[in-house]
N, C-alpha and C positions, 0 to 999 in steps of 0.2 A: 504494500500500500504506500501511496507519495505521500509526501509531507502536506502538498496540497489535499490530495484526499484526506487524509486523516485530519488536518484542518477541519473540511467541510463535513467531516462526522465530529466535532466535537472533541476528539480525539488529541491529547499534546502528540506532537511528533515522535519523543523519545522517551514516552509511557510502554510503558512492556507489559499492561493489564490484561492485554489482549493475548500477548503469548500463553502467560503464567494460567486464562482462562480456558485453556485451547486444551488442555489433556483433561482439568476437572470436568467441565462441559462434555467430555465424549466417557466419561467415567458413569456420570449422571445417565447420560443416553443409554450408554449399556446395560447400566442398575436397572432403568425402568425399562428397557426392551426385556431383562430377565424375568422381572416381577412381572409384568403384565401377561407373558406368552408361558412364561412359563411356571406359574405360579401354584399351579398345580401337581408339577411334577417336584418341585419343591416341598409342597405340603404333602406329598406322599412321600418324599427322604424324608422328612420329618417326624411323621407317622409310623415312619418303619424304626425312627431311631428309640424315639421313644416307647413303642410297645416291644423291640426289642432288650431293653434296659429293665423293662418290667416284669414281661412273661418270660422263663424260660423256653416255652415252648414254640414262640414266635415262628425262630429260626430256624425251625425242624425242619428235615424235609419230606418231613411225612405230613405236617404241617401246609407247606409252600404246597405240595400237589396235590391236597385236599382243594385248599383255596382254589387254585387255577383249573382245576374242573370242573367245580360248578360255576365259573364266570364261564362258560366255555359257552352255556343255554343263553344266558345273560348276554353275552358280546353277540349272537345272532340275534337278539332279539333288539339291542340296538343297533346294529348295523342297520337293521328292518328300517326301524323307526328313522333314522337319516336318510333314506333316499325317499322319501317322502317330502321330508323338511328340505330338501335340496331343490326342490319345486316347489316351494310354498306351501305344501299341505300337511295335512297329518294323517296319520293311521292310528283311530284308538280302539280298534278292531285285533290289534297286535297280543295281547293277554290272552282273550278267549279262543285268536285264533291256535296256539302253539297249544293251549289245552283242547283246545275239537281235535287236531293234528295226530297230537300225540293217544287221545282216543281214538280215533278211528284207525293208526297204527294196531295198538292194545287190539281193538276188535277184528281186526280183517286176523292178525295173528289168532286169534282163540279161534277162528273158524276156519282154520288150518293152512292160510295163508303162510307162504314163506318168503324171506328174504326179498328174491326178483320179484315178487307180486307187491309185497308193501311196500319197500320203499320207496317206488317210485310213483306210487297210486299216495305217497304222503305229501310228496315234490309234488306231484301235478295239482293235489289239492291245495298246498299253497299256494300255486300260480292262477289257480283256478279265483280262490274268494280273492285274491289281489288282483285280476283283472274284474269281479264286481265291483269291486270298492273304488277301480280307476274308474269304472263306466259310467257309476251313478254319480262320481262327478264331475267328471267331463262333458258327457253326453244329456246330461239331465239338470247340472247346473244344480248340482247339489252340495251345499257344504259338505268339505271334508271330515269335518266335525262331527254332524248329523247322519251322515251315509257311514262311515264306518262304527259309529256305536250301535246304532240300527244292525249293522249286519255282525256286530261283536257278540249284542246281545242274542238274535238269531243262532250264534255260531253254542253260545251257553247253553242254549236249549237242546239244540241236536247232539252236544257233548252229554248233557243228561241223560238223554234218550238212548244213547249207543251204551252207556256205561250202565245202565238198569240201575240204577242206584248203587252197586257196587266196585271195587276195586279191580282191573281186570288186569291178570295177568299170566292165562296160561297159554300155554305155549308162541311166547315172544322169541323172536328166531335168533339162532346163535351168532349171527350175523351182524345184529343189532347191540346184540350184548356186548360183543366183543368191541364195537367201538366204541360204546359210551363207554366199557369197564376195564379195558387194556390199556396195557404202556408200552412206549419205545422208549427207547435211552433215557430213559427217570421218570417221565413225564406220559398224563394220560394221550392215549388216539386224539381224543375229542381236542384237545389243548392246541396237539400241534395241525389239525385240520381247520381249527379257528384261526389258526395263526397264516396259515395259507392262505385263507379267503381273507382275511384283513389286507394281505398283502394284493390280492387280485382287484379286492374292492377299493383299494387304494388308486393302485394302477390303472385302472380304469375311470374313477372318478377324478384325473387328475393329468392323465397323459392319453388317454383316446378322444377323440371329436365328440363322441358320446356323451362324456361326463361332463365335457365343458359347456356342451347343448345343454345339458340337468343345470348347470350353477347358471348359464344364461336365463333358462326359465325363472329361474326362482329369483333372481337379480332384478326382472324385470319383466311379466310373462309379455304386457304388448309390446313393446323393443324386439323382445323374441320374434314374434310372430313376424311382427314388420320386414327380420331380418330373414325371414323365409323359414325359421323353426316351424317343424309340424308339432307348436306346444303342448296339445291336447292328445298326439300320441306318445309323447315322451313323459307323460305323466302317468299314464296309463301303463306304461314299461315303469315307469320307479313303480308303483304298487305291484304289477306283476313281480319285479324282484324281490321286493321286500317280501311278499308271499311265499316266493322260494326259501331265502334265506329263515324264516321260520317253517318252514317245512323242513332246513336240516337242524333247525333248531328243536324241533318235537324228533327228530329219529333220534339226537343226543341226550333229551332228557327219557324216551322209551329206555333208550338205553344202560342209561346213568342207573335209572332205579329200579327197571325189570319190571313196571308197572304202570297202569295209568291211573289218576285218581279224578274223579271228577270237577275238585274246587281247582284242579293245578293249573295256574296260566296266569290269571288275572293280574297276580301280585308280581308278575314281571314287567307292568306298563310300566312304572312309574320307575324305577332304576331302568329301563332303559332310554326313556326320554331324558332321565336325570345324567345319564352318560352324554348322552347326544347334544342338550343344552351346556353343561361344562365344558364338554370337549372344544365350544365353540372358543374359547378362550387360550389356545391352547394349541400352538403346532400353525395353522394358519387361523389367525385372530378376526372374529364377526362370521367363519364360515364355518359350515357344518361339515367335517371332515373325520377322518377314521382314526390316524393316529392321536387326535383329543380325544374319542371317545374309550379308546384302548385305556389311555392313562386315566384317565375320570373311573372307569369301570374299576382298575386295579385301589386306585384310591378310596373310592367305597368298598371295594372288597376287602383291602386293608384294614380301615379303620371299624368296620362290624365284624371282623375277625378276632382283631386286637380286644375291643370293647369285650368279645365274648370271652378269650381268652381270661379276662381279667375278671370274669364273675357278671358283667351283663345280662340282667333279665332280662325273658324273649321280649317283651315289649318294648325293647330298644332298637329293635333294627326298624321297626314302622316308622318312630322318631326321627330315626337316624337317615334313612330314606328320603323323608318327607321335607327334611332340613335341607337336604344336600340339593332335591330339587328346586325348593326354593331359590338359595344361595343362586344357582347354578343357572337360573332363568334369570334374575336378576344380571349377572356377570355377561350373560350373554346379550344382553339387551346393552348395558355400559359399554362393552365390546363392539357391538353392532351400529352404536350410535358415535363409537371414535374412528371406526375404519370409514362412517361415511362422510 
């Protein structure tokens, strides 16, 4: 800078504030580029330290691969819920439908169904209610909102209906079993096939023309349209996939527990929308993406683990859920209103 410039900034010529301000200033920037992006993966080093410090049992690693396979049902089910939210909509259809899924598994199995007949008869039914759930609101101009509780609560009945009022669970194919209940190198099937499709639903939502079509919609549907997007079938594909992806999420919990029970599903809406809304703050900041919701998930699963570990009565994971969602909407909205 000339001595005239710095003149005309107020500036003495041979003031060195401006040097001396040049590393604290980019200190600060990184501080808060850490805290904001990444503030979650902080509060889960945090979370690990301290309930490390407290429980012995933390660090087991009988311990660690309990934890990570039951978020295995958990991470399909919010993956689900993001490609929704990635075009502006929602699916609160997503609880009751991994419980009809994972019932109608249980039931084709007891009537002597095997492996090649169910599981793809569980995939095709998740593709199947995720393209009602695109149609009635695309085609019908129905909130997302309204069409998918309507066909949640639909989906709760016929789950009733299939299960007779009881637990069903004979003859669930070995097939099944084996990948909710086996390990490779320490770690459950399920873990590391969650771990695969995060990376595919990454990959595609981020580097094929596809995915960036889904954040165009959701950015701005008529921009979209203007821009030659067929918006209204691309939306109609995110709930077809999210339909799948709890379709592998009910053969993982068939699997996990060798049974279906009629109330199971419900209680998955809300941690995984609570993954999907944290996640937004988190990896890329205001948008709905996969590696936030990985780390949000592990960070609830951490800290209701830990709590239990430490003597937590069951009525703290509702709490502890229900906080996290809150938080977690909030953060995403704070988020969403700095990126724009």
């Amino acid at each position: 800078m000339s001595s005239r410039e710095t003149a005309r900034a107020g500036i003495a010529p041979n003031d060195k504030s401006d040097v001396v301000a040049g590393p604290s200033s980019v200190l600060r920037k990184a501080a808060t580029i850490v805290f904001t992006r990444y503030a979650t993966v902080l509060l889960l080093v945090l979370f690990a330290i301290v309930f490390s410090a407290t429980s012995p049992q933390f660090l087991t690693a009988a311990n660690w691969q309990n934890l990570l396979v039951v978020q295995a049902v958990v991470s399909c089910s919010a993956f689900a819920a993001i490609l929704p939210l990635v075009v502006g909509e929602f699916d609160l259809s997503l609880g009751n439908m991994i419980g009809f899924l994972t019932m109608l598994g249980a039931f084709l199995s007891g009537q002597g169904y095997e492996a090649p007949t169910v599981i793809p008869v569980m995939l095709l039914g998740g593709v199947l209610v995720g393209l009602l759930n695109g149609f009635l609101t695309v085609y019908f101009q129905i909130s997302s909102f309204i069409a998918t509780l309507g066909i949640g609560i639909l989906l709760s009945g016929v789950t009733m209906g299939l299960s007779g009022g009881q637990v069903l669970f004979d003859g669930i194919p070995q097939m099944i079993l084996s990948v909710g209940q086996g390990h490779f190198l320490g770690l459950g099937v399920t873990v590391w096939l969650t771990a695969i499709i995060a990376v595919i639903l990454l990959y595609v939502l981020e580097q094929t023309p596809f995915g960036r079509k889904l954040y165009a919609v959701g950015g701005s549907e008529r921009v979209a349209f203007l821009a030659g997007i067929r918006t209204g079938l691309l939306k109609i594909a995110a709930f077809a996939l999210a339909g799948l992806l709890i379709g592998i999420g009910a053969i993982f919990a068939l699997g996990q527990n060798g049974a279906a029970n009629a109330g199971f599903g419900p209680e998955l809406l809300l941690p995984a929308y609570a993954a999907a809304f944290l996640g937004v703050t988190t990896y890329r900041p205001g948008y709905y993406n996969i590696p936030g919701a990985v780390i949000a998930i592990l960070l609830m699963a951490v800290g209701f683990n830990g709590l239990n570990l430490l003597g937590a009565p069951f009525w703290v994971q509702p709490i502890f859920n229900g906080t996290v969602l809150v938080v977690a909407v909030i953060c995403a909205r704070a988020e969403s209103r700095r990126t724009k």
